[in-house]
C-alpha positions as CSV (number, residue, x, y, z in Angstrom):
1,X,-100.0,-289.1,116.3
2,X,-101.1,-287.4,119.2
3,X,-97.5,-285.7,119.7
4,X,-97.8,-284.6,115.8
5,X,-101.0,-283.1,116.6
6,X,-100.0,-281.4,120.1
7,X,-97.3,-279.8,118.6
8,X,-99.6,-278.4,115.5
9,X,-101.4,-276.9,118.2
10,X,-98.8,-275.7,119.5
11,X,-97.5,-274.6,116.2
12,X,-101.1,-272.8,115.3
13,X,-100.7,-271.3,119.4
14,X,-97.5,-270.0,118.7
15,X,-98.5,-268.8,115.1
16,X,-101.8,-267.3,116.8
17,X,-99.0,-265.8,119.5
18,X,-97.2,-264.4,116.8
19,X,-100.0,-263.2,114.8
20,X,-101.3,-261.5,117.9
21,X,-98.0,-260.2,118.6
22,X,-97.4,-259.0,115.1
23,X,-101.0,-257.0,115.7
24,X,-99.6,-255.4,118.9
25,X,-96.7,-254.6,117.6
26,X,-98.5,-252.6,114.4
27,X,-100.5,-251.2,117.3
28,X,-97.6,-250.1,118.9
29,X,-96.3,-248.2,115.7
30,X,-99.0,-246.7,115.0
31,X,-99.0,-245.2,118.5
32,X,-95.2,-244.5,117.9
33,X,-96.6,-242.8,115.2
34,X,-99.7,-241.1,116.8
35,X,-97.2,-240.4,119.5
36,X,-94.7,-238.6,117.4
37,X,-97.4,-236.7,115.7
38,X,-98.4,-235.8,118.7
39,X,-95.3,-234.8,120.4
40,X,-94.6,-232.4,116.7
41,X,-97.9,-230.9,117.4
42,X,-96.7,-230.2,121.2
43,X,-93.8,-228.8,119.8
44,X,-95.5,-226.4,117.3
45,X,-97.8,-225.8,119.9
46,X,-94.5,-225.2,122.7
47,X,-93.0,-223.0,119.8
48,X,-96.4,-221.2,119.0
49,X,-96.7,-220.3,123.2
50,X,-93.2,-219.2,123.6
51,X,-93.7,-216.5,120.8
52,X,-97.5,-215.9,122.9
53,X,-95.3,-215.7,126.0
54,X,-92.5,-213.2,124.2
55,X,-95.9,-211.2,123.6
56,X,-97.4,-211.4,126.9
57,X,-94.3,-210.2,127.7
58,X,-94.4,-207.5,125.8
59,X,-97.8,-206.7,127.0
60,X,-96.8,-207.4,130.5
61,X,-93.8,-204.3,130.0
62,X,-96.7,-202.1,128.6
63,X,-98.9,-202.9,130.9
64,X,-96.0,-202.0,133.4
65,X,-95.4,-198.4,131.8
66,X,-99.2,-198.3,131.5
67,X,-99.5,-198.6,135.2
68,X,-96.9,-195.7,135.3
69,X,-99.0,-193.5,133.2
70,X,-102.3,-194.2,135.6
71,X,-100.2,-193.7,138.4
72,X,-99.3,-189.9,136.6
73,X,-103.0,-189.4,135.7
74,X,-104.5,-190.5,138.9
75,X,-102.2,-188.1,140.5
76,X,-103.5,-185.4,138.0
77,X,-107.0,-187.0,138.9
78,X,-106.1,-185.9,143.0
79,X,-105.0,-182.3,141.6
80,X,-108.2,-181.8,139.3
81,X,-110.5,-182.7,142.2
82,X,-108.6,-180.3,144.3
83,X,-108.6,-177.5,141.7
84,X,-112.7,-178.3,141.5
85,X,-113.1,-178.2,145.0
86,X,-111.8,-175.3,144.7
87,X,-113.6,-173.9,141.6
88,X,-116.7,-174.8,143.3
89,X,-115.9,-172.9,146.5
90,X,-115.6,-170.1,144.0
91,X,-118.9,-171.4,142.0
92,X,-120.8,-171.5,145.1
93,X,-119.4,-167.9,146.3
94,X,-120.3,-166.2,142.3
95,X,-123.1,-168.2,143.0
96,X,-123.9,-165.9,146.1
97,X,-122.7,-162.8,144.2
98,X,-125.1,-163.1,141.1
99,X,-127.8,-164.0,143.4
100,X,-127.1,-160.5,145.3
101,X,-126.6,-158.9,142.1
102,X,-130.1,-160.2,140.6
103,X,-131.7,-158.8,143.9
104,X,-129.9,-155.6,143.2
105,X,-131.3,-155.5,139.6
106,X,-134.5,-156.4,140.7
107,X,-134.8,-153.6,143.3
108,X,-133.4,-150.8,140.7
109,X,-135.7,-152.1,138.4
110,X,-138.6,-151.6,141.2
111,X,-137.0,-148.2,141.9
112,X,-136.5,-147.4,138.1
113,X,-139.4,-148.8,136.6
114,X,-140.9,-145.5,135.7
115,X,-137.2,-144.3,134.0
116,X,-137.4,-147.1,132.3
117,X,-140.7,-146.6,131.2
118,X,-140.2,-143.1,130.2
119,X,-136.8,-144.7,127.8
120,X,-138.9,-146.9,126.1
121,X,-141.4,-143.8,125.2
122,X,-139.0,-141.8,124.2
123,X,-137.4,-144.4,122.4
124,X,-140.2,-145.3,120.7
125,X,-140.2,-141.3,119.6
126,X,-136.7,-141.7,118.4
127,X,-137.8,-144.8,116.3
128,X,-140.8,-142.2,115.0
129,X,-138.5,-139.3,114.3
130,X,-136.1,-141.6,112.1
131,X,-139.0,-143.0,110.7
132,X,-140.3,-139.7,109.5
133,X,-136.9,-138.4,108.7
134,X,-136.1,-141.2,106.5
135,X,-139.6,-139.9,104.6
136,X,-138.2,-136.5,104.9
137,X,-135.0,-137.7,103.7
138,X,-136.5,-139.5,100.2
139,X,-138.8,-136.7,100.3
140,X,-135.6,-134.5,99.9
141,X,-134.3,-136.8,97.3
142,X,-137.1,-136.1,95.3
143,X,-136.8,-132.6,95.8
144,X,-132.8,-132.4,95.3
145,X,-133.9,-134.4,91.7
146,X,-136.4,-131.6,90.9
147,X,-134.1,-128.7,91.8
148,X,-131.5,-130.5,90.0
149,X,-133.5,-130.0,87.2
150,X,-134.7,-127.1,87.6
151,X,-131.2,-126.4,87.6
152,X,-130.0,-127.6,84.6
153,X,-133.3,-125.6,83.0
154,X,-132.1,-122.4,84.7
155,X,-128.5,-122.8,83.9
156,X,-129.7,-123.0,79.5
157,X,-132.0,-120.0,80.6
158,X,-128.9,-118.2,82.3
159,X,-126.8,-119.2,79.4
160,X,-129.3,-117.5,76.4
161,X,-129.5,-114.4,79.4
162,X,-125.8,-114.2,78.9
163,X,-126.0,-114.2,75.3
164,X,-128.9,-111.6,75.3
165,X,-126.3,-110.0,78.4
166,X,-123.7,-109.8,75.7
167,X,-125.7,-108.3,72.8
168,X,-127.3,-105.5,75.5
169,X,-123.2,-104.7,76.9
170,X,-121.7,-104.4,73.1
171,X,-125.0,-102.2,72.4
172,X,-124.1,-100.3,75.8
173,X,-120.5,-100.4,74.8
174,X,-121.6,-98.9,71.8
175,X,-123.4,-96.2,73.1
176,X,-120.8,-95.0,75.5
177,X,-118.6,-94.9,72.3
178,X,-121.1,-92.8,71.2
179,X,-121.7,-90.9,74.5
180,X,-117.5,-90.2,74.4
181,X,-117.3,-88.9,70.9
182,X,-120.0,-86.5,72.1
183,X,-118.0,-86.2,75.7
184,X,-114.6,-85.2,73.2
185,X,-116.6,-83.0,71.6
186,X,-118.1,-81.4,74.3
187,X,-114.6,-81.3,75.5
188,X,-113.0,-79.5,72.3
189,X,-115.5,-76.9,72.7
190,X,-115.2,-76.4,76.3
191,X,-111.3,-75.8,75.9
192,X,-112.5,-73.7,72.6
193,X,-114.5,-71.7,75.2
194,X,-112.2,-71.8,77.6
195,X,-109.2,-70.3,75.8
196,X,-111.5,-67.6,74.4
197,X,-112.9,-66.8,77.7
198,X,-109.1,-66.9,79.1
199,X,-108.7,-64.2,76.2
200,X,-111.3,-61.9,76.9
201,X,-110.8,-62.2,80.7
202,X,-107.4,-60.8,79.6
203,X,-108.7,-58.4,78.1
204,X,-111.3,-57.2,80.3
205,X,-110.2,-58.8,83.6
206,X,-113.1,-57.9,86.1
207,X,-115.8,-58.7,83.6
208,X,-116.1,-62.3,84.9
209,X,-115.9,-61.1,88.3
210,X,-118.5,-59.3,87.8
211,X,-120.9,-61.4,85.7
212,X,-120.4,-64.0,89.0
213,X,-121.8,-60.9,91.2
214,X,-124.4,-59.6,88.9
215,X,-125.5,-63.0,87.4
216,X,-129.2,-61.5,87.1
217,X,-128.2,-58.9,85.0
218,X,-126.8,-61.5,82.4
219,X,-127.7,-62.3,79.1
220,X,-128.5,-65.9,78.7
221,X,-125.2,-66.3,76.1
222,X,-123.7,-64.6,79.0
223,X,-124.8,-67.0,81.3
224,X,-124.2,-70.0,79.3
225,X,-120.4,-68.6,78.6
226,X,-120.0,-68.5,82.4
227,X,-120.9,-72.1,82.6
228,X,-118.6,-73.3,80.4
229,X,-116.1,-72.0,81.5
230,X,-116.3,-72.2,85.2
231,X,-117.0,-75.9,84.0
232,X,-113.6,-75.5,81.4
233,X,-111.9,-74.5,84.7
234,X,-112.7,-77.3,87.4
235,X,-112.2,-79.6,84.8
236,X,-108.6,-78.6,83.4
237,X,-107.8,-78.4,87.4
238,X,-108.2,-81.7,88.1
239,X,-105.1,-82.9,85.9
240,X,-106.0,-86.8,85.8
241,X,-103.2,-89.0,85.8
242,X,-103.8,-92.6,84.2
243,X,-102.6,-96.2,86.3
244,X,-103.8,-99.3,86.7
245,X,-103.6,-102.6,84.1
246,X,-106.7,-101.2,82.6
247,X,-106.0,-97.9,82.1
248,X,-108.9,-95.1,81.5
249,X,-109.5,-93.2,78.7
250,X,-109.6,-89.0,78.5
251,X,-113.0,-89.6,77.7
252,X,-113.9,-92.1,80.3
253,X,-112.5,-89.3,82.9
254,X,-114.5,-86.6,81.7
255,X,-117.2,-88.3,81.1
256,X,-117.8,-89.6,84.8
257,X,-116.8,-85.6,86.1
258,X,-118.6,-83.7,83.8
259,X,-121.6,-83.7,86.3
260,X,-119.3,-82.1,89.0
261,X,-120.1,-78.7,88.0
262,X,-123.8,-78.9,86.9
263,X,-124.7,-80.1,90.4
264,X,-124.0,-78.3,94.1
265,X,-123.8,-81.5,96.2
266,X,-121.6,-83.1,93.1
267,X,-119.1,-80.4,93.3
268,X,-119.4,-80.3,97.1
269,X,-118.4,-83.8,97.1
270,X,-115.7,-83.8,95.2
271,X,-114.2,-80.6,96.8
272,X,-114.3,-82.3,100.4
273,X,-112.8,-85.6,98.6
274,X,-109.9,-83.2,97.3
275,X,-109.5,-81.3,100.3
276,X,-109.5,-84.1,103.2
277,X,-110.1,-87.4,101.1
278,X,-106.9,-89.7,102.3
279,X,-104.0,-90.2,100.5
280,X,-102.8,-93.3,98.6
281,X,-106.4,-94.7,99.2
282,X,-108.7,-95.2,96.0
283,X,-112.2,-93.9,96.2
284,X,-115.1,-94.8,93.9
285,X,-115.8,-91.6,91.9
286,X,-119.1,-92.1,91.0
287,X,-120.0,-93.3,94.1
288,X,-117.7,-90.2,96.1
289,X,-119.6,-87.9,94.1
290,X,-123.0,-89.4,94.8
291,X,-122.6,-90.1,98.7
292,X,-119.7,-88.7,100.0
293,X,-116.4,-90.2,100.3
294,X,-116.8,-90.7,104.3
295,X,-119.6,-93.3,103.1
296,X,-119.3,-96.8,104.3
297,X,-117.4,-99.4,101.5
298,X,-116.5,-96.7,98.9
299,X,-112.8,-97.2,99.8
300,X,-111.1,-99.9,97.9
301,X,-107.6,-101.2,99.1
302,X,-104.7,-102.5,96.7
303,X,-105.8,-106.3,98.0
304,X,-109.4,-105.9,96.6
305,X,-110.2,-106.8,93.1
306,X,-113.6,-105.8,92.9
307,X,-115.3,-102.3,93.7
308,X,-117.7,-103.2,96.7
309,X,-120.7,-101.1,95.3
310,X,-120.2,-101.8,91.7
311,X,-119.7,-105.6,92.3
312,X,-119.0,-107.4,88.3
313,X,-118.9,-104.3,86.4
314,X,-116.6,-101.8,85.7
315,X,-116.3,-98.3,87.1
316,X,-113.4,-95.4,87.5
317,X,-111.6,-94.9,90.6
318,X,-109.6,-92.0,92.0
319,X,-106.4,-92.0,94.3
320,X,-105.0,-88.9,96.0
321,X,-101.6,-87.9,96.3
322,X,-100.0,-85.3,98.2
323,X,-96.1,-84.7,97.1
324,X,-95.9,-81.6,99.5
325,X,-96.0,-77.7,99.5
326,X,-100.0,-77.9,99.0
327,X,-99.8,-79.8,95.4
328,X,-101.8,-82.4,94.9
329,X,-102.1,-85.5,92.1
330,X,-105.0,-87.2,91.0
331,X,-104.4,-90.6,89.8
332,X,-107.3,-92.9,87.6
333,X,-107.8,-96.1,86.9
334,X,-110.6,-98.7,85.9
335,X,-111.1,-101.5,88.3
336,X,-111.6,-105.0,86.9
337,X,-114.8,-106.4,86.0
């Protein structure tokens, strides 16, 4: 019995053994298995710092060509600190020179101050003088407005002048129609007289003669016969001869000469004009009869267009010509208006 019951104990030992065994043994697999899991998280983790050392690697080469770059710029660093050192040599010598130059300035102001002075006066006056010619100038404006109308008034007035002008030169026009009808006239009879005087001078050839010497012994039929046709003669000696684009009338002619031989200083005019007036010149007739043709502007050249005395209007005009062998041609024309 007691052999049964030692070897039950030993039995329950061995089964307690085994049991206790079997424990360490699951113990042991599960740190197997702890183990494994931990040695597949070392792995991940070796994997995980091999790519961290590929990177530090990487970091490691740019931190290499980094280096290089500091290297570069701390020898650019060496060069800028020299270039400063020099720029602030030159700093500290402009330095010097703008501290001269102030002193300079402040002892031509001392020695200017009263120019400078005076400047500002006169500049002040300048600012005055364009202040009152700006006035002037608006004050001009004003004017130029006013004038402008009073232009525009003046030029209507000088417009209805002209048409009142107009009316007063075709009533002047027609009285110088009127004059010339009475000029052709006079004319006819004059040559009338002439021709009869011419006949009875024929016939009794001193009797003019001496009705010239004995002119207080004539009759006043006498007398007026003797002024005809010492007139008749003057005139038919003149022999006009018509030019110009305008040319004159007969009538226009005689009736700017008629005066020649009712008047002394008329006829001594016109004899000096014939007699030393220059040739291929044109002379002013009324004007040559009036003042002489030796007066000042009463010659008028072939590149004038106007007559210098009878400026705008119309008047006759004489030009001489000598041929030769003492003859002499009278030319006449109108100048323009």
């Amino acid at each position: 019995m007691r052999s049964i019951d030692g070897l039950d104990q030993k039995l329950a030992d061995l089964l307690a053994t085994v049991a206790s065994r079997d424990g360490t043994i699951a113990g042991l697999d599960q740190k197997l298995q702890d183990e494994a899991s931990a040695a597949a998280d070392l792995g991940r983790q070796v994997a995980a710092r091999d790519d961290t050392i590929v990177e530090l690697n990487g970091t490691i080469a740019g931190l290499h060509a980094r280096d290089s770059t500091i290297d570069q710029l701390n020898n650019e660093l060496v060069e800028l600190r020299a270039t400063l050192a020099t720029l602030g040599e030159d700093v500290s010598l402009l330095g010097t020179k703008v501290t001269e130059r102030d002193d300079a300035i402040a002892v031509l102001e001392q020695e200017h101050a009263g120019t400078l002075a005076r400047l500002d006066g006169e500049m002040s006056e300048f600012r005055a003088q364009i202040a009152t010619l700006e006035k002037e100038r608006a004050e001009s404006a004003a004017k130029t407005t006013s004038l402008e109308d009073q232009l525009s008034s003046a030029a209507r007035e000088h417009d209805l002048e002209l048409a009142r002008s107009r009316e007063a030169v075709e009533t002047l026009e027609t009285r110088l129609g009127e004059a010339s009808a009475r000029a052709e006239s006079h004319q006819k009879q004059c040559a009338e007289l002439a021709v009869a005087l011419r006949a009875e001078e024929e016939a009794n050839p001193r009797k003019r003669k001496r009705l010239s010497e004995e002119a207080g012994e004539m009759t006043d039929q006498e007398k007026w016969e003797h002024l005809v046709h010492d007139m008749a003669d003057k005139l038919v000696a003149i022999a006009p001869e018509l030019d110009g684009p305008e040319v004159p009338t007969h009538k226009r002619i005689l009736y700017d000469l008629s005066t020649i031989p009712n008047r002394d200083d008329y006829s001594d005019n016109w004899a000096a004009l014939i007699d030393t007036g220059a040739a291929d010149t044109w002379y002013c007739v009324e004007e040559s009869l009036d003042q002489g043709h030796g007066a000042a502007e009463l010659f008028w050249h072939e590149d004038r267009h106007r007559c210098p005395v009878h400026q705008g209007e119309k008047c006759l005009w004489v030009k001489l010509l000598r041929p030769g062998n003492g003859s002499l041609r009278t030319i006449f024309r109108m100048t323009p208006d």
